[in-house]
VMD Tcl script that builds the backbone (N, CA, C; Angstrom):
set m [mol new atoms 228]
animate dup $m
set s [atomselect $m all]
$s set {name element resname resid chain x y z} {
  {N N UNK 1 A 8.738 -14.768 8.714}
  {CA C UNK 1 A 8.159 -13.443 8.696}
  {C C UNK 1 A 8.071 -12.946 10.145}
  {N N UNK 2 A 8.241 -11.750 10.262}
  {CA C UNK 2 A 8.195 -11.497 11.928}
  {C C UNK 2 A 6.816 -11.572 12.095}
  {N N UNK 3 A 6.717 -11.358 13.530}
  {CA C UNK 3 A 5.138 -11.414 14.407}
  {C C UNK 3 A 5.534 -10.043 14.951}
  {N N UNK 4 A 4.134 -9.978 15.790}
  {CA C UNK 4 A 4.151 -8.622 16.319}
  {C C UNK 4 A 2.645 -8.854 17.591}
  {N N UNK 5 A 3.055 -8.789 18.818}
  {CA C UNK 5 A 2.063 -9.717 19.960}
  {C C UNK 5 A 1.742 -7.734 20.625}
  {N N UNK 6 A 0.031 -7.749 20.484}
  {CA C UNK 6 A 0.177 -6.582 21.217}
  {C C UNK 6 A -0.851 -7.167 22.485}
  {N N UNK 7 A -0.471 -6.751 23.225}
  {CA C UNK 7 A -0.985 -7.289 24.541}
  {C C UNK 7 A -1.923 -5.998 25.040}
  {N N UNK 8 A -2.836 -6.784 26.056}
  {CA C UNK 8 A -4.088 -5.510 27.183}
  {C C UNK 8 A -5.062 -4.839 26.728}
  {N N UNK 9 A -5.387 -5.771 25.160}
  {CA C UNK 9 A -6.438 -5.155 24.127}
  {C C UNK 9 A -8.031 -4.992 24.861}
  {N N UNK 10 A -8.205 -3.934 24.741}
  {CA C UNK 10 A -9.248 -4.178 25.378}
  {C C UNK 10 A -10.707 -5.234 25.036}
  {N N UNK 11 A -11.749 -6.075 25.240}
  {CA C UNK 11 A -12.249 -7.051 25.093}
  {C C UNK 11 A -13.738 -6.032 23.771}
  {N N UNK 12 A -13.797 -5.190 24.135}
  {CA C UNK 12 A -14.642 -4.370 23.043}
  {C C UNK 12 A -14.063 -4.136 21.802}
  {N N UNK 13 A -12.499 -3.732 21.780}
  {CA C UNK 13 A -12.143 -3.621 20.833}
  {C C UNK 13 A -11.821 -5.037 19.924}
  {N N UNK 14 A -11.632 -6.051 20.682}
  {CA C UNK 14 A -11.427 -7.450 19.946}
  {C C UNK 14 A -12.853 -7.679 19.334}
  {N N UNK 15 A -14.395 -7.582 20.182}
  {CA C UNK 15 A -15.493 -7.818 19.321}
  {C C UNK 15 A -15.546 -7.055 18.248}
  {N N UNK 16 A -14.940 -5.761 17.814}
  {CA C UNK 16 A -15.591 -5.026 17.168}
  {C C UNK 16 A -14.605 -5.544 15.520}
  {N N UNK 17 A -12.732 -5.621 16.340}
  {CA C UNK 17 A -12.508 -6.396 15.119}
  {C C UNK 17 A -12.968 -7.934 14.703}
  {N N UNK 18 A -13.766 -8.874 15.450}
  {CA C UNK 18 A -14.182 -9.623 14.942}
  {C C UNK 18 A -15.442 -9.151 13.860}
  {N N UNK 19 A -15.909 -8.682 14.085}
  {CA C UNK 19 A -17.159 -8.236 13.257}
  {C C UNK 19 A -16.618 -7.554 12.547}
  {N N UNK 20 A -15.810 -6.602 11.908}
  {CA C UNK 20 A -15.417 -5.966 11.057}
  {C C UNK 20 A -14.539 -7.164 9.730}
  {N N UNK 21 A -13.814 -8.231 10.514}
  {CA C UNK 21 A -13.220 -9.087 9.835}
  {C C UNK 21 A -14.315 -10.102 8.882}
  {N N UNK 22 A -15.194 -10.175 10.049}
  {CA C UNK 22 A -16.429 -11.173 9.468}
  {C C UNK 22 A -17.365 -10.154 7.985}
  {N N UNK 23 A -17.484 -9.427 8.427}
  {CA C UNK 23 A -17.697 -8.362 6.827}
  {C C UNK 23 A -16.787 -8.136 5.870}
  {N N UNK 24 A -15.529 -8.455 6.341}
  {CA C UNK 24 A -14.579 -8.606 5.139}
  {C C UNK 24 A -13.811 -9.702 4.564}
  {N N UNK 25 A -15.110 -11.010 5.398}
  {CA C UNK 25 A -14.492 -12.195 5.143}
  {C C UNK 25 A -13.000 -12.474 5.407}
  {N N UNK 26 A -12.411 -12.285 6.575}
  {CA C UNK 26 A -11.379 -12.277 7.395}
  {C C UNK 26 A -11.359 -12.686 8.208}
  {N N UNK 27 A -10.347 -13.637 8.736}
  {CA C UNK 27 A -10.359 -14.302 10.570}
  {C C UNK 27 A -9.848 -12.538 11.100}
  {N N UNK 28 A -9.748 -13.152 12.160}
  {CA C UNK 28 A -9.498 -11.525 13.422}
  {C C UNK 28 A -8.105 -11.407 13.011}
  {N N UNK 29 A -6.511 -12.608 12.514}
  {CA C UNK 29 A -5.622 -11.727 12.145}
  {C C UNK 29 A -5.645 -11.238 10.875}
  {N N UNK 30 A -6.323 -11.789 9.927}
  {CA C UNK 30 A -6.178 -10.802 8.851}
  {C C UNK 30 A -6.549 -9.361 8.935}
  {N N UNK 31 A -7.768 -9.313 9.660}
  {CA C UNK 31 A -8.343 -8.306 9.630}
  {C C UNK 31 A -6.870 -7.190 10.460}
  {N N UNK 32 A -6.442 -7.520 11.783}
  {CA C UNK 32 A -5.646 -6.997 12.024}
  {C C UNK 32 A -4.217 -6.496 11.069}
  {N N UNK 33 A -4.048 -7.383 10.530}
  {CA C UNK 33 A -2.777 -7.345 9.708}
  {C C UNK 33 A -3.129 -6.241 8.418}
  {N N UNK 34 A -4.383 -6.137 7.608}
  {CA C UNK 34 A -4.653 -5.226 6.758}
  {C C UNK 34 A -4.793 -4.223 7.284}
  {N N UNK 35 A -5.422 -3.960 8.173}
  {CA C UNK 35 A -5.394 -2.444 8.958}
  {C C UNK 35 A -3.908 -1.780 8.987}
  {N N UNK 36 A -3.224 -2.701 10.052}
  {CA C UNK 36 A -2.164 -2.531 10.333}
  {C C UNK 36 A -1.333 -1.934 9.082}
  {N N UNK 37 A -1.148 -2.787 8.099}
  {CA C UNK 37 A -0.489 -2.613 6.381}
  {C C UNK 37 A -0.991 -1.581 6.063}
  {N N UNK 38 A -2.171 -1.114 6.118}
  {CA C UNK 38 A -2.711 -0.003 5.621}
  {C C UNK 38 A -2.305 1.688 6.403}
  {N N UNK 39 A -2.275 1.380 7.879}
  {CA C UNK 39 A -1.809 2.449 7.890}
  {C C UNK 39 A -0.471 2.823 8.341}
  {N N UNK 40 A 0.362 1.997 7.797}
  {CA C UNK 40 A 1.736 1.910 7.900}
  {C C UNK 40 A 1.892 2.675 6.043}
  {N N UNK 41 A 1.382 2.569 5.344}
  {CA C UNK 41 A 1.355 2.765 4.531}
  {C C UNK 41 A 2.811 4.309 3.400}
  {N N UNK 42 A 3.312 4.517 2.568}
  {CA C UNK 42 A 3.964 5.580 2.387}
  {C C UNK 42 A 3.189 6.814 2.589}
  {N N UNK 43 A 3.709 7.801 2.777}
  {CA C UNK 43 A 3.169 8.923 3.271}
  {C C UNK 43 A 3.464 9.624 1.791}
  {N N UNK 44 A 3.186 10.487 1.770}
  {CA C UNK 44 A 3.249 11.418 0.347}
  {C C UNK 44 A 4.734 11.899 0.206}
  {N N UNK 45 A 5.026 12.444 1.285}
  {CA C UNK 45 A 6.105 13.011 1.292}
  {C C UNK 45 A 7.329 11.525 0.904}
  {N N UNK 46 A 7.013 10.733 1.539}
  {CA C UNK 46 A 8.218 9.393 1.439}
  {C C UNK 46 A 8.430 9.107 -0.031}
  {N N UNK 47 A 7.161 8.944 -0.576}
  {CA C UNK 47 A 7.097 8.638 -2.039}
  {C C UNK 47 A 7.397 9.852 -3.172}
  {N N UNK 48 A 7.223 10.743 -2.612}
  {CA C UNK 48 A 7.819 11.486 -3.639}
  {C C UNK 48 A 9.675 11.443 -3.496}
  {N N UNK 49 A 10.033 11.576 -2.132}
  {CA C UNK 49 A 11.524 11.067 -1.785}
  {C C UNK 49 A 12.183 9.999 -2.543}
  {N N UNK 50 A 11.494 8.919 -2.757}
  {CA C UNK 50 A 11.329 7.891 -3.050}
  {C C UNK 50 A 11.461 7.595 -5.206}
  {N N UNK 51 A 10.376 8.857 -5.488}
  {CA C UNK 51 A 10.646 9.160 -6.937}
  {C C UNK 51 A 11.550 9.518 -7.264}
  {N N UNK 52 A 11.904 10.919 -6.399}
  {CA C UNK 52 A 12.889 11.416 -6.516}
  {C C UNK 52 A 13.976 10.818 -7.119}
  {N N UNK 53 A 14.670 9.474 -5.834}
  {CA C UNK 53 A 15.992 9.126 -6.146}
  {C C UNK 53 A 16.071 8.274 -7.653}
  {N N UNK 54 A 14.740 7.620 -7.937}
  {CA C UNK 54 A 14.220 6.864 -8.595}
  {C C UNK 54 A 14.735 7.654 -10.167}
  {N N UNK 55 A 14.723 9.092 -10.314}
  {CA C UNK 55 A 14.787 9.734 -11.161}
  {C C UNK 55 A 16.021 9.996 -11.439}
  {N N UNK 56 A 16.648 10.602 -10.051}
  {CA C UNK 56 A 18.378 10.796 -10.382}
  {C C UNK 56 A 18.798 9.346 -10.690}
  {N N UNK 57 A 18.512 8.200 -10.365}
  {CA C UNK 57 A 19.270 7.060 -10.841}
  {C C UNK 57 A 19.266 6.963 -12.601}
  {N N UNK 58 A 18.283 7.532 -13.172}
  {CA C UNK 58 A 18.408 7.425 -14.709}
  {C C UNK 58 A 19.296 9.046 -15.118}
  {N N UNK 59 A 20.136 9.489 -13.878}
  {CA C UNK 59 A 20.566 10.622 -14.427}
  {C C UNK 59 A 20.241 11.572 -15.539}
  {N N UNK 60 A 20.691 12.110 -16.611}
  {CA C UNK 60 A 19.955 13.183 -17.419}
  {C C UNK 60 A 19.975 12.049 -18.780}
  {N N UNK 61 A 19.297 10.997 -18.800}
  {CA C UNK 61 A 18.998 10.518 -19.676}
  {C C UNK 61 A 17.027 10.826 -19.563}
  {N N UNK 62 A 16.376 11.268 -20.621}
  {CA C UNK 62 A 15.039 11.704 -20.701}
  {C C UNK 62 A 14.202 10.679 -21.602}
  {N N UNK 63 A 13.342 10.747 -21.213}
  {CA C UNK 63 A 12.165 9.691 -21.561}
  {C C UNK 63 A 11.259 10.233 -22.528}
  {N N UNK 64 A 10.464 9.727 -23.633}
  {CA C UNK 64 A 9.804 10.178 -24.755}
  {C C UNK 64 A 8.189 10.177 -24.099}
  {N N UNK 65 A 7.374 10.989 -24.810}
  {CA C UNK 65 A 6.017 10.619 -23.967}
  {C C UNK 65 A 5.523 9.679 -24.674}
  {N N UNK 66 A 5.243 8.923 -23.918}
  {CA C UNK 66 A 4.141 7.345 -24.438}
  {C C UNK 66 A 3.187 7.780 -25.301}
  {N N UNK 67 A 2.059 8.842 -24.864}
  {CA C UNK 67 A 0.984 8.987 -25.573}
  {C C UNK 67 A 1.101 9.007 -27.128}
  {N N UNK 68 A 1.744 9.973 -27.795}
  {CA C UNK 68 A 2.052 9.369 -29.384}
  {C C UNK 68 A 2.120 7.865 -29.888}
  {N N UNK 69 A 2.679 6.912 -28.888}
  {CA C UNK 69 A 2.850 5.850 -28.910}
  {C C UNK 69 A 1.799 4.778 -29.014}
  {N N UNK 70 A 1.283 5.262 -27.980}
  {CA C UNK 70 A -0.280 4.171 -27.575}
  {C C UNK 70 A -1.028 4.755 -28.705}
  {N N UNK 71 A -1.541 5.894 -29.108}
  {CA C UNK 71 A -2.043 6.084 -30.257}
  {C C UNK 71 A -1.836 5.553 -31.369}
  {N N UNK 72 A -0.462 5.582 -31.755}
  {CA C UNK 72 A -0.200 4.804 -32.934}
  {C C UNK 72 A -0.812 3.612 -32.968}
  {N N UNK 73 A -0.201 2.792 -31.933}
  {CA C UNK 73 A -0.581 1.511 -31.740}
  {C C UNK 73 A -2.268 1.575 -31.628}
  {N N UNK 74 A -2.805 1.843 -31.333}
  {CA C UNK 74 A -4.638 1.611 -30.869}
  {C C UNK 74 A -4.841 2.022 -32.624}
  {N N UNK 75 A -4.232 2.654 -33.802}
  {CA C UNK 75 A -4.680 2.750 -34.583}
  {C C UNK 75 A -4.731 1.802 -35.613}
  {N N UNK 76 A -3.344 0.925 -35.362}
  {CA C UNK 76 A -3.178 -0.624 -36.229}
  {C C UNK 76 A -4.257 -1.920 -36.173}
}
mol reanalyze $m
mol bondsrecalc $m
mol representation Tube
mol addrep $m
């Protein structure tokens, strides 16, 4: 898995992620690494990009709505 070394952190900001990790029951890299994951995160715009192609790949084949479905079923 890659690493990622950020160096010249300042010594306030390392206490503050220790204590933030320790409330989330985290050593200091987890805590770093979820942050990090989190705001790397898709943006709205990516994910709809993202649906998008997701949609042309089933080309003009169309999908039925579930809800009739689950009803039926929850009624058996």
């Amino acid at each position: 898995m890659p690493q990622l070394l950020i160096r010249n952190l300042e010594t306030e900001t390392i206490e503050r992620l220790k204590k933030q990790a320790k409330r989330h029951n985290r050593s200091l890299q987890g805590e770093a690494k979820s942050i990090l994951e989190q705001s790397a995160k898709m943006t709205m715009e990516e994910a709809r990009e993202r649906a998008l192609k997701i949609r042309e790949g089933f080309g003009k084949k169309r999908f039925s709505d579930s809800a009739e479905l689950i009803r039926e079923d929850r009624e058996r």
